[in-house]
C-alpha positions as CSV (number, residue, x, y, z in Angstrom):
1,X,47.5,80.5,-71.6
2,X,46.2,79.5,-74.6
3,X,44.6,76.2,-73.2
4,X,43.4,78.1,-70.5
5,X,41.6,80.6,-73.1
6,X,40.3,77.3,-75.6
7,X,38.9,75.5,-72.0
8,X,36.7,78.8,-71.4
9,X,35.2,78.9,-74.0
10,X,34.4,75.3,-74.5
11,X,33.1,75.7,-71.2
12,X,30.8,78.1,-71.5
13,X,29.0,76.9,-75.3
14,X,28.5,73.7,-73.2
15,X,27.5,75.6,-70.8
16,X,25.5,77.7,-73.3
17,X,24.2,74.2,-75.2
18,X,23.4,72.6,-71.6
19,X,21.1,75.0,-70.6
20,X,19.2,75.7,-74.0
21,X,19.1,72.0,-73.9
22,X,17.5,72.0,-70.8
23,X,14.8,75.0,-71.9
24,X,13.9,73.9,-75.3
25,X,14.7,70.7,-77.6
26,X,14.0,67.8,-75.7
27,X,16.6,65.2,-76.8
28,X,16.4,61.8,-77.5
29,X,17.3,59.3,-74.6
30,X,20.0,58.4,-77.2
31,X,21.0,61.5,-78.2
32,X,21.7,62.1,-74.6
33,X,23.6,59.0,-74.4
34,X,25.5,59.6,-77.4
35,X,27.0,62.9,-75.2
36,X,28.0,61.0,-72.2
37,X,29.8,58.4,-74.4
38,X,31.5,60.8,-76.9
39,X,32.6,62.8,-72.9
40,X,34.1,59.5,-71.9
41,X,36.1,58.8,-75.1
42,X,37.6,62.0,-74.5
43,X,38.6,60.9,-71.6
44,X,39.7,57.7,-72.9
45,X,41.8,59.4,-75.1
46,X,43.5,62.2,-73.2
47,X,44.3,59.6,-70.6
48,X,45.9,57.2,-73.0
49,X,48.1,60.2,-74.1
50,X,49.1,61.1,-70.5
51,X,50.2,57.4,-69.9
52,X,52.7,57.8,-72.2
53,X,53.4,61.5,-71.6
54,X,54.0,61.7,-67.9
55,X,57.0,60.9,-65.6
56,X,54.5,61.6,-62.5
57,X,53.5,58.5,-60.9
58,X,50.2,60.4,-59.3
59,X,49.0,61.8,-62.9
60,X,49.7,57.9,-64.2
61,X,47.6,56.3,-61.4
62,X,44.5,59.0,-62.2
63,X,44.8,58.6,-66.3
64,X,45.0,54.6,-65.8
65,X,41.5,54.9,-63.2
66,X,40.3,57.4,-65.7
67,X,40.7,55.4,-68.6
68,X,39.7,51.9,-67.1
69,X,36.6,53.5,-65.7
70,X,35.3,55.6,-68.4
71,X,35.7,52.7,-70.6
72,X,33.4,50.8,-68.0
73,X,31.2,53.3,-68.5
74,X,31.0,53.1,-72.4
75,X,30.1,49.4,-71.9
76,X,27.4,49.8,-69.9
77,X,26.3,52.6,-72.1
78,X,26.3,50.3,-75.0
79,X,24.6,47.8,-73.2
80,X,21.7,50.1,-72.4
81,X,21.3,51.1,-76.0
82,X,20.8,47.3,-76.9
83,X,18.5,46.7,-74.2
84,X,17.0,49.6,-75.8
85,X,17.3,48.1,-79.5
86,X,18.8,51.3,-80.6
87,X,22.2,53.0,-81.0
88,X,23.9,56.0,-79.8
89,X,22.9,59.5,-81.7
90,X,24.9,61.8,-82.8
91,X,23.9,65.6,-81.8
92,X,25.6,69.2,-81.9
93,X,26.8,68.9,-78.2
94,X,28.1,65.3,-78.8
95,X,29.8,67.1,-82.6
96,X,31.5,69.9,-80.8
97,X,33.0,67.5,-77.8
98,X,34.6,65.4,-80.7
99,X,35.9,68.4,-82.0
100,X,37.0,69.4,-78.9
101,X,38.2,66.4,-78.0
102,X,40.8,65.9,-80.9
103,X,42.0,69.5,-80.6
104,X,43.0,68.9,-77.0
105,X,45.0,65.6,-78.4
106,X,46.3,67.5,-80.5
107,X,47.3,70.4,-78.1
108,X,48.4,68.4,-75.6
109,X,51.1,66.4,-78.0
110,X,52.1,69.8,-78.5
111,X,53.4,70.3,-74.9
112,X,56.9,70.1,-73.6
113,X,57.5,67.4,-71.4
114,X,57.6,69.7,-68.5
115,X,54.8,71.5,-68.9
116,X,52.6,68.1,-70.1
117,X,51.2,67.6,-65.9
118,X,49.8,71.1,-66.0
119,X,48.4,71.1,-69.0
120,X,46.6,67.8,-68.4
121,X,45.1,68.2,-65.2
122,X,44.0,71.9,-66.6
123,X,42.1,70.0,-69.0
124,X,41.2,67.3,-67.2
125,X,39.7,69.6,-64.5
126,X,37.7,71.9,-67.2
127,X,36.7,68.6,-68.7
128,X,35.4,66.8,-66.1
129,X,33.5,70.1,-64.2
130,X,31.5,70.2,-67.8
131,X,31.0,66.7,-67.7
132,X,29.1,66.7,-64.1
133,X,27.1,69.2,-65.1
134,X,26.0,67.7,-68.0
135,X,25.6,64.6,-66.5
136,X,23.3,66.9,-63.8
137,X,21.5,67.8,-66.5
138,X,20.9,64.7,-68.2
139,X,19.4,62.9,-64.9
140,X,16.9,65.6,-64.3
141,X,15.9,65.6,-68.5
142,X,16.4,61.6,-69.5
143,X,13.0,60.1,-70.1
144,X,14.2,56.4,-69.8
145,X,14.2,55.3,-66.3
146,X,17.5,53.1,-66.8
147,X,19.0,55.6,-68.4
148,X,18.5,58.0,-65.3
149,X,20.3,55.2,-63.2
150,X,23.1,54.7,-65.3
151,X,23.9,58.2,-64.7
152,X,23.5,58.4,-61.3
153,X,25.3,55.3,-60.7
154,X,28.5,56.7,-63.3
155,X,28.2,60.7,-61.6
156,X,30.4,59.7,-58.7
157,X,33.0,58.2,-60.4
158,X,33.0,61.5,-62.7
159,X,32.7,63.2,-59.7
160,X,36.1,61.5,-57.6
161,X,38.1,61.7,-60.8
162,X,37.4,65.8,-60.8
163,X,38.5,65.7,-57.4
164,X,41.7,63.8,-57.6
165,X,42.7,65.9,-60.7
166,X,41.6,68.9,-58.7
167,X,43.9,67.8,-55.6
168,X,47.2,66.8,-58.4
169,X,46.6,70.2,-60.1
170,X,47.3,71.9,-56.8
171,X,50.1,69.6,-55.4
172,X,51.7,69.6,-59.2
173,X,53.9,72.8,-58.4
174,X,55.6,70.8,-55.4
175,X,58.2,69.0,-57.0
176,X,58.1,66.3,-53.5
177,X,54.2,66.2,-53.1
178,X,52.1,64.0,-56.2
179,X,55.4,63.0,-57.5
């Protein structure tokens, strides 16, 4: 209950921080860059600790494509900023998803082994839903060309992991189905 309660109301400030961003501040092309790559090392993260968490062969084949493919992504997002000659920028949106992102560490080494699927693809769903969005937002608001393709070309892989973790999350109380 509690994650569910945390994942609410990290959703809606994003939410909140989204769509101010998209109303007032324009942000740099780096700053926006420095969102999408601090999303994907929560991934990164959260998916490294389900690898060793899990006993579910379905949530170990999503948090092994997660974590290969948002790593892919920080690559090419690294490569753009030195195309760009600059580096990623920190901002309040990419502060509070590190902050966010170590507290769900942290809260998910807190679950019991049988709970650890659940919790997991709760916040890999919550996560993921706030990351599209963002990423919506970011396409229609990025000034840098390149940077608008790079986030069109990463939005379906966001996009499919949502969905797989969507389709574990409901076959995860079936002990024979996503086992």
């Amino acid at each position: 209950m509690k994650t569910k309660t945390t994942a609410t109301v990290l959703l809606f400030a994003l939410t909140w921080i989204s769509h101010a961003y998209g109303q007032g501040e324009r942000w740099t092309d780096a700053q926006t860059a420095g969102v999408v790559f601090v999303a994907n090392q929560a991934e990164i993260a959260t998916g490294v600790l389900a690898l060793r968490r899990t006993q579910s062969r379905s949530v170990q084949a999503l948090a092994t494509r997660i974590v290969g493919e948002h790593g892919q992504a920080n690559q090419k997002i690294n490569a753009l900023m030195q195309r760009f000659d600059s580096s990623l920028r920190r901002s309040a949106m990419s502060d509070a998803l590190t902050k966010q992102g170590v507290e769900d560490v942290a809260r998910l080494n807190e679950v019991d082994t049988r709970g650890f699927d659940e919790a997991y693809l709760d916040r890999e769903v919550t996560s993921l839903q706030q990351l599209v969005q963002t990423v919506d937002t970011f396409i229609r608001t990025a000034t840098s060309a390149e940077l608008k393709m790079l986030l069109v070309q990463l939005r379906p892989s966001f996009i499919l992991h949502l969905d797989q973790a969507q389709r574990l999350k409901l076959a995860i109380g079936t002990p024979e189905i996503g086992r």
